[in-house]
N, C-alpha and C positions, 0 to 999 in steps of 0.2 A: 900669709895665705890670703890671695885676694879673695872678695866678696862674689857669689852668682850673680853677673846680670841678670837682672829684672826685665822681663818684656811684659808684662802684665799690661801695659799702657799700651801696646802696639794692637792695632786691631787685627784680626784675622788672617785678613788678607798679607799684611804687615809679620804677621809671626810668620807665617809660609812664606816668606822673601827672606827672612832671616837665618831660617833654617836651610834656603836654599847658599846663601853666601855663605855658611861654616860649612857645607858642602864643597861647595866650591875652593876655600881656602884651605881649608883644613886638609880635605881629602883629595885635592884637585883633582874635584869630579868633574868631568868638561860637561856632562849632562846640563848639570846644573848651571852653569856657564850657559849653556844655549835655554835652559827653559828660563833663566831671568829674562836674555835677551828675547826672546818670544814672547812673555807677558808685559815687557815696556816699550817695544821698537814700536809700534804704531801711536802709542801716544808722543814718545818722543819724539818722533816724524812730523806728527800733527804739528804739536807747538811750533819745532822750526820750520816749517813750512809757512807759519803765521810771520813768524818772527823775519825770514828774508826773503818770500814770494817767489823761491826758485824751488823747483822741485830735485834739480841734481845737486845744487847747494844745501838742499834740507836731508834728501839721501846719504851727503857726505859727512854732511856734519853728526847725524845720527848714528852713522857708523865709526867717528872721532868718538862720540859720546860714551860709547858703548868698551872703545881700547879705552880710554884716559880712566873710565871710571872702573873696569875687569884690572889692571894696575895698579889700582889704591883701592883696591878691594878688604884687604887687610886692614886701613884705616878707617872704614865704615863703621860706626860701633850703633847699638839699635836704642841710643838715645831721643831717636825720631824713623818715623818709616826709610824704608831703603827708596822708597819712589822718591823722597821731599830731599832726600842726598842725589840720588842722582838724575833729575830734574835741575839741582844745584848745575852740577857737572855741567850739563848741557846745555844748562841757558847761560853762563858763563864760559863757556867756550865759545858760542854762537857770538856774544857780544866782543870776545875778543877775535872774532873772523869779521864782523861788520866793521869793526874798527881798523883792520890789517886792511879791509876792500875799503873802505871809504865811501860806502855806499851812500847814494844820495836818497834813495827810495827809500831810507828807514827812517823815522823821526818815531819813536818807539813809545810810546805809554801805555801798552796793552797790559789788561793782567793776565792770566795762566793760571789756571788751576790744578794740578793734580787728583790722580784718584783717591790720596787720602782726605782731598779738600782745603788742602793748604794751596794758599794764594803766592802769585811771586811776581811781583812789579819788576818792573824792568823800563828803566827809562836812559833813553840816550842820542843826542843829539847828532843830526848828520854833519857831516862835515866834505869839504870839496875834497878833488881828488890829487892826489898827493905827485908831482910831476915827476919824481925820481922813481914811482912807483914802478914801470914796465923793466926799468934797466936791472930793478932788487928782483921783482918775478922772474925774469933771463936767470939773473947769478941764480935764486932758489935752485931754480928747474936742471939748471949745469950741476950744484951740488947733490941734488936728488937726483940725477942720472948717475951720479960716482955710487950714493948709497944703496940703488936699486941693483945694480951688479952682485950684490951681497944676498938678495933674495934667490930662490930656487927659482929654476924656468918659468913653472907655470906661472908664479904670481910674477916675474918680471914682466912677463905675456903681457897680464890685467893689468897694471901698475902704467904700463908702455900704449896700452888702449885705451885706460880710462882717464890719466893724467898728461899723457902728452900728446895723443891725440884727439882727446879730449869724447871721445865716442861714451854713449848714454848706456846704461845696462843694457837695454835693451840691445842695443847694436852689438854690443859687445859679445850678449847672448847669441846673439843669431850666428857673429863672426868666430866665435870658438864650439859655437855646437855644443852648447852646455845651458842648462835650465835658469832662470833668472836668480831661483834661488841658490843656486850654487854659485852663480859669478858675483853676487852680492856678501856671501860669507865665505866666499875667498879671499876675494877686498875685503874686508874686516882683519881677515888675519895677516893680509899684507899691512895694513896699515899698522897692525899693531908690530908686526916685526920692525917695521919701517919705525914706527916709535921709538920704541927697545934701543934702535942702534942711533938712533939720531939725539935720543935723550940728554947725552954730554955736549951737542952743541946746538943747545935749544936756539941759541940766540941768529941760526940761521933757518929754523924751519919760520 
């Protein structure tokens, strides 16, 4: 018989995030699901928005953050707040998308703090840009037009607007006649499907 976890360590705020992911896993409450995402997307925003200086790159990547980490939800345990696990996620994915771009604008040693107050360094050097790069983004974009096929209309729609024509929420909004907040946690759930199915050949996303 296993032991009760202990959250006695976790602070307040920290116990209400924990009871919200056995929510969500346990009972796949999707409530819960949107009120995590509701109490961390703007800080998760923030930081990557420090961390790559683009605003539709920080949109993106926070909404990566949010699939990779709603995923391994299960593997979460409340040995540390749920913000300083998936703060992990995000700045960790963010480093492995600056590294994929070869950005020249990041030479990184900021730190980040979280609202539990836990710090997180992050350093990483630029580097030039990689020449084979344009002809790997072609193949991607040809493979992600086979896997978008697999998604329902409407998110091929967003998927078709926001990745290969590259149009900004905003336009996107105005182009489908749907509120910013809805074409934002559409893309969330395309992306996460797009996850799901691409997951067996990671080694081409």
């Amino acid at each position: 018989m296993s032991e009760p976890i202990s959250i006695d360590h976790l602070s307040e705020k920290a116990k209400y995030d924990y009871s919200l992911v056995l929510k969500a896993t346990q009972n796949k409450n999707q409530q819960a699901f949107t009120e995590l995402m509701d109490r961390y997307k703007d800080s998760i925003y923030f930081m990557l928005l420090k961390m790559v200086n683009n605003k539709d790159d920080a949109e993106d990547l926070t909404i990566e953050a949010f699939g990779k980490a709603f995923n391994r939800l299960h593997q979460y345990t409340p040995n540390y707040a749920f913000s300083t696990w998936l703060f992990k996620i995000a700045t960790n994915n963010c480093i492995d998308f600056i590294r994929k771009k070869k950005k020249n604008v990041l030479s990184i040693d900021n730190r980040f703090e979280n609202e539990e107050g836990d710090s997180l360094m992050i350093e990483l050097k630029s580097s030039g840009r990689d020449p084979e790069q344009e002809a790997m983004r072609k193949q991607k974009i040809n493979l992600m037009r086979e896997v978008v096929t697999k998604l329902k209309p409407r998110y091929q729609k967003l998927v078709e607007l926001r990745y290969f024509k590259e149009l900004s929420y905003e336009e996107i909004s105005k182009e489908l006649d749907l509120p910013l907040g809805t074409v934002k946690a559409q893309l969330f759930r395309a992306r996460e499907f797009l996850y799901n199915i691409m997951k067996n050949t990671r080694e081409s996303i």
